[in-house]
TIMIPA-844409 format. One record per atom (N, C-alpha, C): residue number from 1; residue in three letters; x, y, z. Coordinates in nm, 2 decimals, decimal comma, always signed. Layout:
TIMIPA-844409
- NUM; ALA; X; Y; Z .
...
end
This chain:
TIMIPA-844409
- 1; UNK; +0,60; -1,19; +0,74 .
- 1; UNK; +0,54; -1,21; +0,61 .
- 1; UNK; +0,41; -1,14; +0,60 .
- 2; UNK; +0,35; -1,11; +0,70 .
- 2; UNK; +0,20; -1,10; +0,73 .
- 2; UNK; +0,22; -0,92; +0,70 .
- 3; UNK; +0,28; -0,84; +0,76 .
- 3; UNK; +0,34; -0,70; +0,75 .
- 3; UNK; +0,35; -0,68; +0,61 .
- 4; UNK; +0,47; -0,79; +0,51 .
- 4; UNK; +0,47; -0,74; +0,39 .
- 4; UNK; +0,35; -0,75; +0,27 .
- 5; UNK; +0,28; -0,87; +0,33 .
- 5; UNK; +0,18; -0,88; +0,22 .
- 5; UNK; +0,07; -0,76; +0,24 .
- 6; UNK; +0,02; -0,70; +0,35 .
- 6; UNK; -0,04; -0,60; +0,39 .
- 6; UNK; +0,00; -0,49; +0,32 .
- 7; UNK; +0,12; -0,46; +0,33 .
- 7; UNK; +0,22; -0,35; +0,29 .
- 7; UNK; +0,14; -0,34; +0,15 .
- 8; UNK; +0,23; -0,49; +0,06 .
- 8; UNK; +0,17; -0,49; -0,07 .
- 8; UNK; +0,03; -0,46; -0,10 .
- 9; UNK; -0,04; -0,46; -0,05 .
- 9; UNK; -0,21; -0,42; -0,06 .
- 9; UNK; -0,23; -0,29; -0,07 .
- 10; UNK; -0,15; -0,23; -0,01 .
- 10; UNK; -0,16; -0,10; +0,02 .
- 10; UNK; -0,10; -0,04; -0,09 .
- 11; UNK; +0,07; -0,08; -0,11 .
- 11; UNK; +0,13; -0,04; -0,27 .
- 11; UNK; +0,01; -0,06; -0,39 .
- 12; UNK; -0,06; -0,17; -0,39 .
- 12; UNK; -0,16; -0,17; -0,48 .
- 12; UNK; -0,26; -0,09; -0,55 .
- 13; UNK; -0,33; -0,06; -0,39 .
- 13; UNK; -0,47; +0,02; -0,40 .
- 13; UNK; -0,39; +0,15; -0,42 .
- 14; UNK; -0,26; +0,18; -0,39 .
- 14; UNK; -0,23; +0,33; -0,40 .
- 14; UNK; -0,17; +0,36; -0,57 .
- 15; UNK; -0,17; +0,21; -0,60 .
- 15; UNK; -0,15; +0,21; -0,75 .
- 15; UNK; -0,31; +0,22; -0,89 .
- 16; UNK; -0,34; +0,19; -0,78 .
- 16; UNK; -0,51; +0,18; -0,80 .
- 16; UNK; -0,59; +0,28; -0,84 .
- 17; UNK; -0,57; +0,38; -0,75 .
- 17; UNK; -0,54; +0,53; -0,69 .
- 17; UNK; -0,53; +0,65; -0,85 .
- 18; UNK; -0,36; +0,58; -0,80 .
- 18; UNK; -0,30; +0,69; -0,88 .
- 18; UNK; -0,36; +0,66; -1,01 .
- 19; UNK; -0,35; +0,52; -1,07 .
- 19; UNK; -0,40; +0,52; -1,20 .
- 19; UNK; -0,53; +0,55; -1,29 .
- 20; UNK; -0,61; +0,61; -1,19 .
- 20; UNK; -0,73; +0,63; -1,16 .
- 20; UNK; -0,82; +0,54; -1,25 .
- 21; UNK; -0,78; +0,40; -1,22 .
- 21; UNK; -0,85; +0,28; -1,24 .
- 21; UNK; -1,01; +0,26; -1,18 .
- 22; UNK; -0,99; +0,29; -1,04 .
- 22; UNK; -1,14; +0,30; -1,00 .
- 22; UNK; -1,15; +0,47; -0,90 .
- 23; UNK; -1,25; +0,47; -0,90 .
- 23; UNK; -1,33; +0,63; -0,80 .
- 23; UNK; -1,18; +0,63; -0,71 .
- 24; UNK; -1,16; +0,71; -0,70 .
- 24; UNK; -1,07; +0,75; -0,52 .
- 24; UNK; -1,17; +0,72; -0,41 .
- 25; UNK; -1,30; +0,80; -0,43 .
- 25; UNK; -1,37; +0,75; -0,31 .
- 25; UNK; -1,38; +0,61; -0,26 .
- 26; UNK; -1,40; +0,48; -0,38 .
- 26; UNK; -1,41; +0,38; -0,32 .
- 26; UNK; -1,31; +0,27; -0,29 .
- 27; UNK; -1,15; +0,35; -0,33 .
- 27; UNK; -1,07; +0,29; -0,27 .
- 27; UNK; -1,01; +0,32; -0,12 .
- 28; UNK; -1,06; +0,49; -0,14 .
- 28; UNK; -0,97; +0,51; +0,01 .
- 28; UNK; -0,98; +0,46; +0,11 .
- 29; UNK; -1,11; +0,42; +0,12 .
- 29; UNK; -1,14; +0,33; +0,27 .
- 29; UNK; -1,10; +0,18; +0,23 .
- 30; UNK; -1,05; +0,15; +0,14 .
- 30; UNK; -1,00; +0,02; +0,17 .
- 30; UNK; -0,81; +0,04; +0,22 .
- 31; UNK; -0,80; +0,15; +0,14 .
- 31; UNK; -0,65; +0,15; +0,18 .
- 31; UNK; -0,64; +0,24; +0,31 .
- 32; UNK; -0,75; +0,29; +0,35 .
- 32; UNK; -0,73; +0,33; +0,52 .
- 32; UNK; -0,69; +0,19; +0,59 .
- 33; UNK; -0,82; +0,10; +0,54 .
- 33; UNK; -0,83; +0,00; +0,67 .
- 33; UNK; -0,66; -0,12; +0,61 .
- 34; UNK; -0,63; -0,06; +0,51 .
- 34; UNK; -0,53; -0,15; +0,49 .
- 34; UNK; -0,40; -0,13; +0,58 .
- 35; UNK; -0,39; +0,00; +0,61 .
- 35; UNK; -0,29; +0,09; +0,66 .
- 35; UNK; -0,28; +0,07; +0,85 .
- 36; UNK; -0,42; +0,05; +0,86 .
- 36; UNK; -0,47; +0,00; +1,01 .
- 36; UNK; -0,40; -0,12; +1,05 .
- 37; UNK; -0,44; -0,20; +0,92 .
- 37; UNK; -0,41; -0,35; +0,94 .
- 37; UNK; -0,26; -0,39; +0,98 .
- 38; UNK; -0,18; -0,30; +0,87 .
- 38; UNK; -0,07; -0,29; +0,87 .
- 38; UNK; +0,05; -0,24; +1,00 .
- 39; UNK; -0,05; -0,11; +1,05 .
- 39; UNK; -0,02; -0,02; +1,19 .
- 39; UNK; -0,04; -0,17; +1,32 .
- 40; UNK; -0,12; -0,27; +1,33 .
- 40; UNK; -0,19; -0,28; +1,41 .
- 40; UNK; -0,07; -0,46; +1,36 .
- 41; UNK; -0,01; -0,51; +1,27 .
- 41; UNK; +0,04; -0,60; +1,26 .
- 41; UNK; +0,18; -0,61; +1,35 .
- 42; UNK; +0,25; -0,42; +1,31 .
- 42; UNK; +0,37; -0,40; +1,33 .
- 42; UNK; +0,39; -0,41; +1,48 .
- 43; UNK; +0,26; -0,33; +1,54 .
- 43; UNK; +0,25; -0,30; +1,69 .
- 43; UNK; +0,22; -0,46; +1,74 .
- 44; UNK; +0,19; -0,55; +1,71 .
- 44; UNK; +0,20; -0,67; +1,73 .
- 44; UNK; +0,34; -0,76; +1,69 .
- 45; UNK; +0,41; -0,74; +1,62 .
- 45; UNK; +0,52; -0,78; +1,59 .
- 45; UNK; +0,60; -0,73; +1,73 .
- 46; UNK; +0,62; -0,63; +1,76 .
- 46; UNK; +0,71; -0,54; +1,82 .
- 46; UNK; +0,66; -0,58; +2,00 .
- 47; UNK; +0,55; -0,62; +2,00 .
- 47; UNK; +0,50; -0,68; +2,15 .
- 47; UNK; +0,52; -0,76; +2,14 .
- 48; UNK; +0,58; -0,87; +2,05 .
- 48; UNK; +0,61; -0,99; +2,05 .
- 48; UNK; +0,75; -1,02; +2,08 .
- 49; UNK; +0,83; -0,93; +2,04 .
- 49; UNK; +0,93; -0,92; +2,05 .
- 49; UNK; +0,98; -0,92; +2,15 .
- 50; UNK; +0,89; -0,83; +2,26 .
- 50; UNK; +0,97; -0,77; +2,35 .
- 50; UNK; +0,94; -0,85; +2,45 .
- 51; UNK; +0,87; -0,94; +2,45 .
- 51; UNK; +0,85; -1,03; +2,55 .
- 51; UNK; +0,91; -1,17; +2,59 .
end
């Protein structure tokens, strides 16, 4: 659940983005760290698994 809602944040700000609703600049770093969040959920899912 935690992976897709992240995901979704990301689909967002990249909606955000494109629609060039706010600066690029002051989205990107939110959808870097979103993308982190997301990298760093999966790699935890997948340790979880394996154990």
């Amino acid at each position: 659940m935690l992976i897709e809602e992240a995901n979704e944040s990301c689909y967002w700000l990249e909606l955000i983005i494109e629609g060039q609703l706010l600066a690029k600049e002051k989205v990107e770093p939110l959808l870097d760290e979103a993308n982190q969040i997301t990298a760093i959920m999966v790699a935890s899912r997948k340790t979880a698994k394996a154990e």
